[in-house]
Rosetta silent file (secondary structure, phi, psi, omega in degrees, C-alpha in Angstrom):
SEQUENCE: XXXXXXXXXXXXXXXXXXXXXXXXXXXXXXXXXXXXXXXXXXXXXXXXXXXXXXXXXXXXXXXXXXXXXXXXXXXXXXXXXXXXXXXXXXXXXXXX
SCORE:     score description
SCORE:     0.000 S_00000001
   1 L     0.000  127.792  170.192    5.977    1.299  -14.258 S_00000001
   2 E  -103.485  111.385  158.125    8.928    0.080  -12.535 S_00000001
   3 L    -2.236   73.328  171.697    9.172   -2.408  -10.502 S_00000001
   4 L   -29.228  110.670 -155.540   10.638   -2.300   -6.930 S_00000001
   5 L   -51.267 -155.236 -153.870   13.721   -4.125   -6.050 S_00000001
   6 L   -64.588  168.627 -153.651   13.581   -8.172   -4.083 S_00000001
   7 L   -86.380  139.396 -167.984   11.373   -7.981   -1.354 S_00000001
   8 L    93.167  -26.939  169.647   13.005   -6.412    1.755 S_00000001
   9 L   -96.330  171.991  170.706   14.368   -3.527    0.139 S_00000001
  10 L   132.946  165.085 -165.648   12.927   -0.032   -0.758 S_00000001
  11 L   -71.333  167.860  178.828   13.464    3.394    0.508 S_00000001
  12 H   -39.185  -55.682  124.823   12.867    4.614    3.826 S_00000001
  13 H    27.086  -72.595 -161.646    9.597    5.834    2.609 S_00000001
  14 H   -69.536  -41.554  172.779    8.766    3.087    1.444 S_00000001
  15 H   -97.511   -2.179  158.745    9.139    0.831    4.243 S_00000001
  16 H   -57.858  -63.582 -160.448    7.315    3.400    6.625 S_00000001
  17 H   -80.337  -34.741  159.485    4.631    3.428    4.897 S_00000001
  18 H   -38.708  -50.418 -144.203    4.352   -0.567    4.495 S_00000001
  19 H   -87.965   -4.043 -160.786    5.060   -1.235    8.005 S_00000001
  20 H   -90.440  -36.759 -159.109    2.348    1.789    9.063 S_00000001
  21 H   -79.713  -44.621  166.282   -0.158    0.312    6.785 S_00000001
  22 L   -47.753  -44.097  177.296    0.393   -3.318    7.637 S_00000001
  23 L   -69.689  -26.917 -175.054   -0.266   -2.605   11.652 S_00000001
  24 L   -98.714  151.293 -146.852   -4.015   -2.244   11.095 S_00000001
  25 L   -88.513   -6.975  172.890   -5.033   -5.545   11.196 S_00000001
  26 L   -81.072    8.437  172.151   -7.868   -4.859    8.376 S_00000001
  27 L   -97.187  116.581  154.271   -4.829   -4.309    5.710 S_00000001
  28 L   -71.888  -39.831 -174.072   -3.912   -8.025    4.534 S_00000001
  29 E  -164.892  162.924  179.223   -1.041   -7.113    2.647 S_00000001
  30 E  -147.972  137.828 -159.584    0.715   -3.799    0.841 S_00000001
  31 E  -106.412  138.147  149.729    1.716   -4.030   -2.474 S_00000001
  32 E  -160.695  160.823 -158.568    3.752   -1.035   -3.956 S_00000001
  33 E  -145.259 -175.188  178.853    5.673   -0.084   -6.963 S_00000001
  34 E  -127.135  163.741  150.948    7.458    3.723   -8.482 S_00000001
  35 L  -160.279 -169.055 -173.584    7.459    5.250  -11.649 S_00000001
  36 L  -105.602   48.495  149.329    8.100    8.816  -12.126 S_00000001
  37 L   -92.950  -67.911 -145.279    4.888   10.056  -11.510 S_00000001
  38 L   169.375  142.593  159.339    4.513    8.750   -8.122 S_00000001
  39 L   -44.761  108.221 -144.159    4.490    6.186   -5.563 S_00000001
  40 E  -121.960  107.537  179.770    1.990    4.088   -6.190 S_00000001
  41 E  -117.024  156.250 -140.091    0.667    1.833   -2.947 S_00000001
  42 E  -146.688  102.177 -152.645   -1.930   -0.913   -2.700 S_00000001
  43 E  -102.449  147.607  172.505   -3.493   -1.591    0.840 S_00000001
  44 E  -135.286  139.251 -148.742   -5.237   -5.054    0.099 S_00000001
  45 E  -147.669  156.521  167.636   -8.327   -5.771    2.560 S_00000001
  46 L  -129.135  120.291  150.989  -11.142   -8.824    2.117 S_00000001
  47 L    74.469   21.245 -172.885  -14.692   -8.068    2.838 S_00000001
  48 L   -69.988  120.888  170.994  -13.496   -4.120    4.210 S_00000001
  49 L   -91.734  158.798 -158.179  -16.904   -2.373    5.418 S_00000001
  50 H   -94.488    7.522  165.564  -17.043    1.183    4.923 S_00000001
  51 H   -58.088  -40.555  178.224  -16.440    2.428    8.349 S_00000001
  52 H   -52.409  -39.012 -152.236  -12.965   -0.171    7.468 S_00000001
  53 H   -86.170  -31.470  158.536  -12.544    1.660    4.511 S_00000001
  54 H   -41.193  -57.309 -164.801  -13.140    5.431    6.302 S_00000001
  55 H   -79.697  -21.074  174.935  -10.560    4.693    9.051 S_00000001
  56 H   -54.486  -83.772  168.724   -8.288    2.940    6.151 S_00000001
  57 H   -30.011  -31.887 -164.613   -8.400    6.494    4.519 S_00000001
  58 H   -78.642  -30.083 -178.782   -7.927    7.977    7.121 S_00000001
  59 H   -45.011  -62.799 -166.297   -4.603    6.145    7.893 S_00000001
  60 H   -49.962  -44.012  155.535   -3.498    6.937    4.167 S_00000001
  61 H   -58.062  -18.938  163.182   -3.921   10.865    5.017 S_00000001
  62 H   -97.880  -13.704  132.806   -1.786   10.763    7.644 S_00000001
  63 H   -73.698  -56.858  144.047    0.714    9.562    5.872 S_00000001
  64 L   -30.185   11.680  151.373    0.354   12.140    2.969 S_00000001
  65 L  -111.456  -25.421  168.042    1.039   14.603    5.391 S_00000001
  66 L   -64.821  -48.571  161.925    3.915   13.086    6.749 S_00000001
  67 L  -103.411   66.271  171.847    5.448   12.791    3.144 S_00000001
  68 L   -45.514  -31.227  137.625    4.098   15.938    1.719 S_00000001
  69 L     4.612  -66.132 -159.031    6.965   15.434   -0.401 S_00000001
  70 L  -126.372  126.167  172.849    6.559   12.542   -2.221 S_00000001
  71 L   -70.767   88.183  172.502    3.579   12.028   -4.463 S_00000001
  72 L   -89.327  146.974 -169.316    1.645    8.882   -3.409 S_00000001
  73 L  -116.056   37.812  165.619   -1.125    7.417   -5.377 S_00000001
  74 L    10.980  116.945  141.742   -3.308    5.388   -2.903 S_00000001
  75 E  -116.485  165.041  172.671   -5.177    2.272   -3.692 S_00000001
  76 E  -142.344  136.457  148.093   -7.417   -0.112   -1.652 S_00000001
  77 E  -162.902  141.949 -152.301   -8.661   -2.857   -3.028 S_00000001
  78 E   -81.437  145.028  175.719  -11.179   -5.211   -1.302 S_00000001
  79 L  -107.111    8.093  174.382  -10.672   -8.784   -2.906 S_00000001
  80 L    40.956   56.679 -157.355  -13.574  -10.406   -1.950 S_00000001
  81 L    48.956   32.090  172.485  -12.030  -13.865   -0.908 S_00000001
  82 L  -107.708  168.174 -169.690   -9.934  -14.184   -4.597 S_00000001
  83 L   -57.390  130.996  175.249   -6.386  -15.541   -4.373 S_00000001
  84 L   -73.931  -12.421 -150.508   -4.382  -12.169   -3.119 S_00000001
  85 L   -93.476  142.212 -174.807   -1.088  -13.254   -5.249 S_00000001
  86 L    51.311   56.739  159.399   -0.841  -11.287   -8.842 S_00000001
  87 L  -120.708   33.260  149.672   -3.447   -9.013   -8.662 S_00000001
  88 L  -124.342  122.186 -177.301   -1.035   -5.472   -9.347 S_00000001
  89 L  -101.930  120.434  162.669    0.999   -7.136  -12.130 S_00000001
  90 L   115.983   -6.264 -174.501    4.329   -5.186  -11.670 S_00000001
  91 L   -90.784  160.675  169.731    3.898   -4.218   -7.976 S_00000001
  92 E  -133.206  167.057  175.273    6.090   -6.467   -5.186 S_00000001
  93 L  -110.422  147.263  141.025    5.242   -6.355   -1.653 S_00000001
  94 L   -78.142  160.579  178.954    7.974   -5.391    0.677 S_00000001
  95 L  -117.940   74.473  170.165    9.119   -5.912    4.053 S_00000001
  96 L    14.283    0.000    0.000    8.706   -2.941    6.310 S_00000001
């Protein structure tokens, strides 16, 4: 899996979909990395109930239709108050 360049960069795409994910305030942070299978992004939430996690999906579908395109690989994952920092070892977070 390769690694996305320094933090601030990535393709339009890329920073859509950060900056889309990022506005709901039950997304702490978005992690995301390529390979050539697919875009692979990482909504990170603490304590997400599953009406959070319903409208969280739902967000994520509405983006897979805007970039019907581009294969994205969705993740969520609730961290349950652990330390947020290294848990996708090879993903970077970006800056919308």
């Amino acid at each position: 899996m390769s690694v996305l360049a320094l933090i601030g960069q990535g393709s339009y795409e890329e920073r859509f979909i950060v900056g889309f994910l990022s506005s709901d305030p039950r997304v702490e942070r978005v992690l995301v990395s390529r390979d050539e299978e697919a875009l692979h992004v990482w909504s990170i939430v603490n304590h997400a109930s599953q009406s959070d996690l319903r409208q969280l999906f739902e967000l994520e579908g509405e983006l897979l239709d805007r970039f019907s395109s581009v294969p994205i690989d969705f993740h969520v994952i609730d961290r349950r108050d652990a330390p947020s920092d290294n848990l996708i070892p090879g993903a970077r977070e970006i800056k919308a």
